[in-house]
N, C-alpha and C positions, 0 to 999 in steps of 0.2 A: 772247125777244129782249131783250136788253138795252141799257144804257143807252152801254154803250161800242160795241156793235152799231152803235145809231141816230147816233152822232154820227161815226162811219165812214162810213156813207150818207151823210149830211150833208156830210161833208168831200172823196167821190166828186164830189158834186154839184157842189158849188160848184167845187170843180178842174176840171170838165169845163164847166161855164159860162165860166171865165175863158180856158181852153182854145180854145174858140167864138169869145171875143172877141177873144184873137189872133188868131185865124186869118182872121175877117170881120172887123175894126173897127163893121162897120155890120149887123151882125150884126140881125134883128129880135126879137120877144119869141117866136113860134114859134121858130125855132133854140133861144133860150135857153132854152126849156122842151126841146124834145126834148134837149137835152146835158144839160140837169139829170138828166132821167129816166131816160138813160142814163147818168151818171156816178152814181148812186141804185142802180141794177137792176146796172149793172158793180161796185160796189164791195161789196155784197151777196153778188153771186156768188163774187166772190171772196175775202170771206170766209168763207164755205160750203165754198169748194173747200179752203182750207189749215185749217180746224177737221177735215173730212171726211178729211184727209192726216195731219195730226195724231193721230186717233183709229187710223189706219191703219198709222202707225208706233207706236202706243203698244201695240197689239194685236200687231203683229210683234216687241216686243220681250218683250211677257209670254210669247207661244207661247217666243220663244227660249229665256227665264228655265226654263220649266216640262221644256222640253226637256232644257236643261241639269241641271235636278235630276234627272228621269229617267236620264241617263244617268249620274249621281253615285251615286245609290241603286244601280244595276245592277253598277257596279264593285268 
């Protein structure tokens, strides 16, 4: 995990705390832990899912690459 990883989470968090406090103004310190933690775990995840999609396209395009030479050698 890295360092642009953690300041990702970081920057989930705090958006979902500020988040919180629009939405409650009187928001208490529980709320604003559970939004942390949840903007923390949400924005984690979803940089998991678009590295995980990323690697997903990068792999459907070497098969295409290899394919493509396969079918260049054969002609």
């Amino acid at each position: 995990m890295g360092i642009l990883d953690t300041l990702g989470e970081v920057a989930g968090a705090v958006a979902a705390i500020e988040g919180a406090k629009k939405l409650d103004p009187n928001a208490g310190l529980l709320t604003e832990a559970a939004a942390s933690v949840a903007g923390f775990e949400g924005a984690g995840a979803l940089e998991s899912a678009i590295a995980k999609k990323k690697g997903e396209t990068e792999a459907e395009a070497e098969s295409s690459d290899a394919d493509s030479q396969a079918d260049d050698s054969q002609s």
